[in-house]
RODO-2510 file (C-alpha; in nm, 4 decimals, decimal comma):
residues 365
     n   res          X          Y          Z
     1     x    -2,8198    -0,0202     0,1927
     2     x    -3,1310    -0,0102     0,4142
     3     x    -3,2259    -0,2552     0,6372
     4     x    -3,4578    -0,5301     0,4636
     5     x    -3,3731    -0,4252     0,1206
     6     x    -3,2999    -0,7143    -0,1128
     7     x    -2,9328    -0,7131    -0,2341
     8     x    -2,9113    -0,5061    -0,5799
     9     x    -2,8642    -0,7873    -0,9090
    10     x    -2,7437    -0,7851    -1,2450
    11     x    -3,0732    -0,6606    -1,3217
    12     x    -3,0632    -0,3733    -1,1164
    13     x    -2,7267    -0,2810    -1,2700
    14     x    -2,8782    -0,2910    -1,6267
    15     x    -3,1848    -0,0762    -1,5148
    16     x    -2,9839     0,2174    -1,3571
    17     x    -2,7121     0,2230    -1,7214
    18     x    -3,0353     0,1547    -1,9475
    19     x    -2,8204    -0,1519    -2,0919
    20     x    -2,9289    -0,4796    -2,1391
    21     x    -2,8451    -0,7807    -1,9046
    22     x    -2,6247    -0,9136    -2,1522
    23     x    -2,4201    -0,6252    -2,1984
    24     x    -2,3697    -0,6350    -1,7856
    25     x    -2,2492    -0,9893    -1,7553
    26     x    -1,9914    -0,9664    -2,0731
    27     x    -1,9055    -0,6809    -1,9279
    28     x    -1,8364    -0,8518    -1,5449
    29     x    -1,6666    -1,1335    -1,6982
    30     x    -1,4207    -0,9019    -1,9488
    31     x    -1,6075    -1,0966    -2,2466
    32     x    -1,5507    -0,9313    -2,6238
    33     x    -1,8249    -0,6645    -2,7400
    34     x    -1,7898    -0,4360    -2,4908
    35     x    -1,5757    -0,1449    -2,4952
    36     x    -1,3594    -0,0201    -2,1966
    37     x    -1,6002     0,2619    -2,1340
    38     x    -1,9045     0,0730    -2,1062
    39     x    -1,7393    -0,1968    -1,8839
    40     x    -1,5800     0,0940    -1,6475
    41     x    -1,9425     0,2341    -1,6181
    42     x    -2,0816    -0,1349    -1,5513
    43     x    -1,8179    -0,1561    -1,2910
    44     x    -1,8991     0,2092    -1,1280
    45     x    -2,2515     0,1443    -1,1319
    46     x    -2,2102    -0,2267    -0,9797
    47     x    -1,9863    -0,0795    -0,6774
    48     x    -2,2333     0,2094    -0,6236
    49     x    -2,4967    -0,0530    -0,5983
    50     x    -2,3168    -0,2813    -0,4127
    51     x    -2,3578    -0,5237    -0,6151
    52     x    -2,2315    -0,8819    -0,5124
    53     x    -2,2461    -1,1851    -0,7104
    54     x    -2,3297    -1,4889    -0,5518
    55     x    -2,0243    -1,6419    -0,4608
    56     x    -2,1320    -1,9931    -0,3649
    57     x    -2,2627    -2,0049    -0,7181
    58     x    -1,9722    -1,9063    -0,8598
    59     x    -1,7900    -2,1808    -0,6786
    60     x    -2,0380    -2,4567    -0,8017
    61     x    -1,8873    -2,4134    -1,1369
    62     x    -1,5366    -2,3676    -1,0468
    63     x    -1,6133    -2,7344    -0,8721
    64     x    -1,2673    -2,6987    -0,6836
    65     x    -1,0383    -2,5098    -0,3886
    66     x    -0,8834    -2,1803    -0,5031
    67     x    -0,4944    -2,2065    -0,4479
    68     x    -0,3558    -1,8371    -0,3505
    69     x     0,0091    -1,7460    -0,2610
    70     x     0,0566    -1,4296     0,0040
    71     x     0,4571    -1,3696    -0,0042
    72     x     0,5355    -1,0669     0,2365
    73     x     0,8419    -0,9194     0,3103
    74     x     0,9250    -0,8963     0,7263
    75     x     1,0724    -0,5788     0,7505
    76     x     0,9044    -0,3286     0,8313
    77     x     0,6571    -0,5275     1,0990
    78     x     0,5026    -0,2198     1,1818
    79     x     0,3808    -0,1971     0,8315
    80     x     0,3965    -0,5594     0,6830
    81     x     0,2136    -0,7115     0,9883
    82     x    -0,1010    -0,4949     0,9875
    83     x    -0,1007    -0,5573     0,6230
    84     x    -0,0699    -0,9218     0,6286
    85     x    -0,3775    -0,8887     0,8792
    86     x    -0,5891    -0,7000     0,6074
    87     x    -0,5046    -1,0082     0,4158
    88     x    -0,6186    -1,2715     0,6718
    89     x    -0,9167    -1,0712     0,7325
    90     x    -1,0381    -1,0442     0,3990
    91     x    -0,9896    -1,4193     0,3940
    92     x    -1,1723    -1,5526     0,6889
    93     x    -1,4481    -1,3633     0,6168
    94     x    -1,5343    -1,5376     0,2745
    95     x    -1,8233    -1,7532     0,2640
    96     x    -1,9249    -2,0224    -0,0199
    97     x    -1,5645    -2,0552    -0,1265
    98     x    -1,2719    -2,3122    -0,0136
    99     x    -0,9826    -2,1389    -0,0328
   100     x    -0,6122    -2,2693     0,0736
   101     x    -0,3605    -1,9569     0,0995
   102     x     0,0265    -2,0520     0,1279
   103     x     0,1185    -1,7471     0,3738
   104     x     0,5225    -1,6615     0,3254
   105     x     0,7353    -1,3945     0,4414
   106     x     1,1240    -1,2848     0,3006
   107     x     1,3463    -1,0574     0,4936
   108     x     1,2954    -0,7487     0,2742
   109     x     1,1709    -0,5941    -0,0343
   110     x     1,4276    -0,6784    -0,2648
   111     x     1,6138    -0,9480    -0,0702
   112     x     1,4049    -1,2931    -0,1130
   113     x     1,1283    -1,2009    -0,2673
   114     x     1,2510    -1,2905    -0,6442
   115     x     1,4214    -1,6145    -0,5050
   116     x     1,0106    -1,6964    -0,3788
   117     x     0,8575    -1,5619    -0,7084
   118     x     1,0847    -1,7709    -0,9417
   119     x     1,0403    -2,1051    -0,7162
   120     x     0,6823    -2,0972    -0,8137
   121     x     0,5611    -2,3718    -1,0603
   122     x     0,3531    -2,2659    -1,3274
   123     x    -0,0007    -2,3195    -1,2440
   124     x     0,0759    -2,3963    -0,8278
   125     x    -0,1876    -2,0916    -0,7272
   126     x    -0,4406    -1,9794    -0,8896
   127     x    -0,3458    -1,6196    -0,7649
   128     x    -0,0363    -1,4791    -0,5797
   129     x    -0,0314    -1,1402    -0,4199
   130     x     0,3073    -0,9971    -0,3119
   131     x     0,4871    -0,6909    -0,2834
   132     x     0,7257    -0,6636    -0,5765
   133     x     1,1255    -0,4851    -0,4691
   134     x     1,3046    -0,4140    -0,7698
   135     x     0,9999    -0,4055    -1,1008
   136     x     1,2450    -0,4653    -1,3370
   137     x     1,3679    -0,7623    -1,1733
   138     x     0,9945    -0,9028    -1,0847
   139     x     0,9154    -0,8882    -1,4709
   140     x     1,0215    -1,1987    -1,5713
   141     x     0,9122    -1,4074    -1,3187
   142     x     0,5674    -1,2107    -1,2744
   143     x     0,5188    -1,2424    -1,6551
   144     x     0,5884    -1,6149    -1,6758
   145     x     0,3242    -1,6847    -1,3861
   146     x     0,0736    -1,4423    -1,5416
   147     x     0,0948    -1,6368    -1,9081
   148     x     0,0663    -1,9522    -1,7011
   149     x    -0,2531    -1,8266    -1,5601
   150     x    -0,1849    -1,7201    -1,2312
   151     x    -0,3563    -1,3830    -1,1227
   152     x    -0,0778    -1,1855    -1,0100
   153     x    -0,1597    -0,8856    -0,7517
   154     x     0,0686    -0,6581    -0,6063
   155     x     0,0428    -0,4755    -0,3070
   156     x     0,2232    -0,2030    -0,1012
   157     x     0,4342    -0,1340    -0,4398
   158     x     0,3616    -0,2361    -0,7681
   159     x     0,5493    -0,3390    -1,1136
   160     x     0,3636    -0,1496    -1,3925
   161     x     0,5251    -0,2408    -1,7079
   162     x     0,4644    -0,6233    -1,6278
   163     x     0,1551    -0,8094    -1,6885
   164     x     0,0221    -0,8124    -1,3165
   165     x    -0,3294    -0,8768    -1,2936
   166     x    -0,3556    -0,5487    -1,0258
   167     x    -0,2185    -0,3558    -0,7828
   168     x    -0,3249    -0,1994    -0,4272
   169     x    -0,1222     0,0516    -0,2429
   170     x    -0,1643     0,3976    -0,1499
   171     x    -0,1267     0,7115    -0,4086
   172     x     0,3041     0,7340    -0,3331
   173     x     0,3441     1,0375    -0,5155
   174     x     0,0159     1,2383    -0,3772
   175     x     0,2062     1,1522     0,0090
   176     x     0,5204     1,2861    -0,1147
   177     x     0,3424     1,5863    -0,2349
   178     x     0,1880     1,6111     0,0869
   179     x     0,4652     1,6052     0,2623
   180     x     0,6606     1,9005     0,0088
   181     x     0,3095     2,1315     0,0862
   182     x     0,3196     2,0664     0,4284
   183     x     0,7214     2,1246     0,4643
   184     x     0,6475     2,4469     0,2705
   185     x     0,3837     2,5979     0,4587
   186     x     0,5866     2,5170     0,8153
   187     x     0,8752     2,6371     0,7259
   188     x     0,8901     2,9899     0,6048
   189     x     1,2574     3,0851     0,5796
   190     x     1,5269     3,0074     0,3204
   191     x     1,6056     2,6712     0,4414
   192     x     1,7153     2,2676     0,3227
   193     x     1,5608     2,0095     0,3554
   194     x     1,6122     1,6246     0,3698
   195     x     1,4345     1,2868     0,2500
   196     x     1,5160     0,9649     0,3766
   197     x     1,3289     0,6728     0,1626
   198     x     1,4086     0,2919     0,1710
   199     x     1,5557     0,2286    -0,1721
   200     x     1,5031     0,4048    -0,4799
   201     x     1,4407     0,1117    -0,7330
   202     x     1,1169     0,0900    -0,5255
   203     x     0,8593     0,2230    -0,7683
   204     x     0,6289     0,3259    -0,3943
   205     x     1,0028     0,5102    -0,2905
   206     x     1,0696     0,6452    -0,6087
   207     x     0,7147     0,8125    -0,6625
   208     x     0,7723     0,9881    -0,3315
   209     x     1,0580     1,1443    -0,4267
   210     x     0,8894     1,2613    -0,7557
   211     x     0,5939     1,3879    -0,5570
   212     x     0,8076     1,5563    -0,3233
   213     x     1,0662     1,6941    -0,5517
   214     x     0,8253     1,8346    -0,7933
   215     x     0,5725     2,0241    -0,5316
   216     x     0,8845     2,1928    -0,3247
   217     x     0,9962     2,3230    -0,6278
   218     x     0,5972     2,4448    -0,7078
   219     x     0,4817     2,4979    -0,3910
   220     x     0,8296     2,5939    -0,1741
   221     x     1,0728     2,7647    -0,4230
   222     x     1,2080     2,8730    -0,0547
   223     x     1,3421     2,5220     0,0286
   224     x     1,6545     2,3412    -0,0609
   225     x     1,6305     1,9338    -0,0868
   226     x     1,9431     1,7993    -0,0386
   227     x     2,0737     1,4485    -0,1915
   228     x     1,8239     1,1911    -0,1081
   229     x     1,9291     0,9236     0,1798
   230     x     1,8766     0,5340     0,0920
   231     x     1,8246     0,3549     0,4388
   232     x     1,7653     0,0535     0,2876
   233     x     1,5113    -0,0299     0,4708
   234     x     1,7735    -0,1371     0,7662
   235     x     1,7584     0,0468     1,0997
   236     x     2,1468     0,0032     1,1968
   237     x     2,1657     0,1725     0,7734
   238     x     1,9393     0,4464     0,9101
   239     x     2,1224     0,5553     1,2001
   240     x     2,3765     0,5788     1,0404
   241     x     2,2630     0,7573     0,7446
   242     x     2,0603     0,9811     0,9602
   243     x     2,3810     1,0792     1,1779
   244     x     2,5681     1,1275     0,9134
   245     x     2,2978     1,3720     0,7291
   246     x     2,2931     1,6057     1,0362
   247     x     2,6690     1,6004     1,0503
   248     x     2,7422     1,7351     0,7108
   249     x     2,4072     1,9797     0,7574
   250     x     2,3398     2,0548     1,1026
   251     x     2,1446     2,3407     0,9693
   252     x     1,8816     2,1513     0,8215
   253     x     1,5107     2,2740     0,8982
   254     x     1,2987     1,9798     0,7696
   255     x     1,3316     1,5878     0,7247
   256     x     1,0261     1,3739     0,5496
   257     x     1,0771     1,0026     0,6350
   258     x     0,9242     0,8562     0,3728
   259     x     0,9324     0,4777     0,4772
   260     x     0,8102     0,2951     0,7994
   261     x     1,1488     0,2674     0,9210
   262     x     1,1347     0,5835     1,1067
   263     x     1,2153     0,5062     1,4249
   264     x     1,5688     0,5101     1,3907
   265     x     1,5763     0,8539     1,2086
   266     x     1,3547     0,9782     1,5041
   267     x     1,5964     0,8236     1,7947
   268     x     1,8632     1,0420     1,6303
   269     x     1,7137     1,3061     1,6256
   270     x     1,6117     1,2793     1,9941
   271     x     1,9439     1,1914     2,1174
   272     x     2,1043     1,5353     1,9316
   273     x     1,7930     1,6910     2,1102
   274     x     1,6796     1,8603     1,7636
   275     x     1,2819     1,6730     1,7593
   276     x     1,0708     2,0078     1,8302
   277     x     1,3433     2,1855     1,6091
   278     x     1,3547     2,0103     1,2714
   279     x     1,0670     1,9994     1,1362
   280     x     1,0031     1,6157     1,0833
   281     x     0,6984     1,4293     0,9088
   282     x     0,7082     1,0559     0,9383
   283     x     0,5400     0,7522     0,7270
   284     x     0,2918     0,5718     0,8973
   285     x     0,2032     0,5171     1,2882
   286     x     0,2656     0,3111     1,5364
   287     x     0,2764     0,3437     1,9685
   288     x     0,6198     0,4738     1,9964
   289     x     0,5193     0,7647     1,7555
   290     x     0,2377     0,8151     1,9649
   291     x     0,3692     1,0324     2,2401
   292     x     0,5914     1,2318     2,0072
   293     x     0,2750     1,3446     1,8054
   294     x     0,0796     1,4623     2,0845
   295     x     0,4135     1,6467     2,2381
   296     x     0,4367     1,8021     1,8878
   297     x     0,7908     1,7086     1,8782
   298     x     0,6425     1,5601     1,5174
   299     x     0,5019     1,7634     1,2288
   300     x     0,2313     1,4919     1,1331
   301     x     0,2861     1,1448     0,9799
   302     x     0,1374     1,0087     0,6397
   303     x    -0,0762     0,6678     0,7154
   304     x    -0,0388     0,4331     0,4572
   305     x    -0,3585     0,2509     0,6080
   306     x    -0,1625    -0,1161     0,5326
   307     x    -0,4651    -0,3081     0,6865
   308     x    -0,7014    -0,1490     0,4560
   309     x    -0,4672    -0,2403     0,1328
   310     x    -0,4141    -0,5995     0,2003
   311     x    -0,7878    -0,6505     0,2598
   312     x    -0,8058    -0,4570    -0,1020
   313     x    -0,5764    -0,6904    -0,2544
   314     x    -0,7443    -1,0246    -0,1300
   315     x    -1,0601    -0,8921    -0,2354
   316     x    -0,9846    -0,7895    -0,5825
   317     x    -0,8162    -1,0883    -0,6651
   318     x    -1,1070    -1,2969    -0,5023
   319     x    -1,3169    -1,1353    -0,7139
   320     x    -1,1556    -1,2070    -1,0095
   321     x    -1,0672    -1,5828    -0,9858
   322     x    -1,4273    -1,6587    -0,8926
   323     x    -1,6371    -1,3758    -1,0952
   324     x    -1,3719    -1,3469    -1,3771
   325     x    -1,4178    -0,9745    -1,2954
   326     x    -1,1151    -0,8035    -1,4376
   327     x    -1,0306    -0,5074    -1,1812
   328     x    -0,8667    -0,1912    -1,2426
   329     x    -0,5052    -0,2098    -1,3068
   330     x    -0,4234    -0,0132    -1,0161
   331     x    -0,6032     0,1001    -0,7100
   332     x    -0,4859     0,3731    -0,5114
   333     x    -0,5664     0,4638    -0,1796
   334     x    -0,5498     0,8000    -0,0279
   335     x    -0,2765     0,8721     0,2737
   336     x    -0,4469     0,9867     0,5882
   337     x    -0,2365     1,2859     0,7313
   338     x    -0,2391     1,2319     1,1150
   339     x    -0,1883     1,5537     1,3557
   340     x    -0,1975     1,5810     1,7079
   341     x    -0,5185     1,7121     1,6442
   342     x    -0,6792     1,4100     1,4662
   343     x    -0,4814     1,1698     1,6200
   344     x    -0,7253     1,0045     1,8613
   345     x    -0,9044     0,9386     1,5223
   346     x    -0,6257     0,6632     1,4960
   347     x    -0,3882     0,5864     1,8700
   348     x    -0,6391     0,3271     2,0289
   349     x    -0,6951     0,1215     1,7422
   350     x    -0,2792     0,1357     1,6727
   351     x    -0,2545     0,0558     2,0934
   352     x    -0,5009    -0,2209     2,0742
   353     x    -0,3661    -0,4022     1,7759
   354     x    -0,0080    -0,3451     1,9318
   355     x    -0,1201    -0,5141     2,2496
   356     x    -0,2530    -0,8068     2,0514
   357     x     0,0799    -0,8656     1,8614
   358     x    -0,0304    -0,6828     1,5293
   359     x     0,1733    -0,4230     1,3697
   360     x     0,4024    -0,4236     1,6417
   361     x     0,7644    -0,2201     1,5691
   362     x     1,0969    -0,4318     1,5561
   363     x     1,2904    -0,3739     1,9060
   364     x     1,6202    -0,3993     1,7625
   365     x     1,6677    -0,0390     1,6529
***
């Protein structure tokens, strides 16, 4: 927006569809008589506008303090802690509106965070973003908060067939088809390959595989993937695992890690003196990757940009307790594919925020 122009309003919105005012604001606050393709063109035209209620406003007639639950799992920190940051950041920054946000961590996706979803009261928050492990699992408890009128957002993963408010993470299958293309173009021979995910009841881990699965077979009729290797998100599990893999096929040619718990898979790899020889795309970034990237000793890694979705999350669910703005039901972001050649784009700001204590790796692998 220039400099000195006024904000764009709900009249502005109106003007540029040729709608009437009315038909905006019912349309903003999910109000009957108007249909879903009106509203998602009310909602394109509002974000292309940049169109921003006034909050303080808003909060006049909510006369009280928003209440929101952020429940995080602690492994992985590289991933989880720049996320949490996106949060925090979208949260200090709000203006006009008293907000008090219960900040909570559990050990792992799948381990904890049910126990935390199912201790909630009904009506405690007014919203509650978390990162759901198994879906099926969440339902109940993410239903019963949702009837109770809780706004409940997921981020990171997500738990479709419930009735979350949203969800934020990046597009999982598009990286695993990313990751099959690239594979396939690298590697020209007759060869296998291997996955390593987290754990396959996570929908984010289980669209990977899809992605992946389905564009070697498309893209790379040449490559072979072998059984798919749960690390469970542990790093001792991934050693392991990863040890085990190149046992039973030391002829393997490429390996996609598609979690943030990498570095284990990558230490094995160094210590059998096979990085620079397998092929190997990673998930994410973080300093210890760094070096390996610009050696080339990595393929490229696929940036899941965590900051950027919890700052998503905070903000669509901001949005809706205090505009009544129903978002989308999921927003996907797009993977950034970091090379050695684009990877200045990215190493000082991962440096700096490691330095500060922010997205910093677990030592204990």
């Amino acid at each position: 927006m220039d400099k000195g122009k006024k904000p764009a309003g709900i009249k502005d919105v109106a003007r540029a569809l040729g709608i009437s005012i009315a038909t905006v604001d019912r349309a903003f606050h999910d109000r009957p008589g108007v249909n879903p393709k009106t509203r998602a063109r009310v909602l394109a035209m509002a974000q292309k506008l940049n169109y921003r209620p006034n909050l303080a406003a808003r909060n006049l007639k909510l006369n009280r303090r928003l209440s929101i639950a952020v429940y995080l799992p602690e492994q992985i920190h590289s991933f989880f802690t720049p996320l949490l940051e996106g949060v925090r950041s979208a949260a200090d920054s709000v203006f006009g509106v008293e907000i008090d946000v219960d900040y909570r961590t559990y050990p792992r996706m799948g381990e904890g965070d049910l126990a935390l979803l199912e201790s909630i009261p009904d009506g405690r928050f007014d919203g509650v973003i978390f990162t759901p492990g198994d879906p099926a699992k969440s339902e109940p408890a993410i239903n019963r908060l949702s009837r109770a009128g809780t706004a409940m957002v997921c981020v990171a993963s997500d738990a479709p067939h419930s009735e979350r408010t949203a969800a934020v993470s990046i597009d999982a299958y598009v990286s695993g088809a990313l990751a099959a293309e690239l594979l396939g173009r690298t590697i020209q021979r007759n060869s296998t390959v291997a996955m390593i995910t987290g754990e396959l009841h996570v929908l984010d881990h289980a669209e990977k595989l899809r992605g992946f699965a389905a564009n070697l077979a498309l893209l790379a009729p040449h490559l072979s993937l072998l059984p798919v290797v749960e690390s469970h998100e542990s790093a001792q599990e991934a050693l392991r695992q990863t040890r085990s893999l190149l046992k039973r096929n030391p002829e393997v040619a490429g390996i996609y890690v598609s979690t943030a718990n990498s570095l284990p898979v990558l230490r094995v790899l160094e210590e059998q003196q096979l990085l620079g020889k397998v092929q190997v795309l990673c998930t994410d970034l973080f300093p210890e990757m760094i070096p390996l990237l610009e050696g080339g000793r990595i393929l490229a890694t696929l940036y899941q940009r965590p900051f950027a979705q919890g700052k998503t999350a905070f903000e669509i669910l901001l949005r809706y307790l205090v505009e009544r703005v129903r978002p989308e039901r999921a927003t996907r972001l797009a993977p950034h594919t970091v090379f050695r050649s684009n990877l200045p784009l990215f190493a000082d700001r991962v440096r700096s925020k490691a330095r500060s204590g922010v997205g910093a790796e677990a030592r204990s692998v």
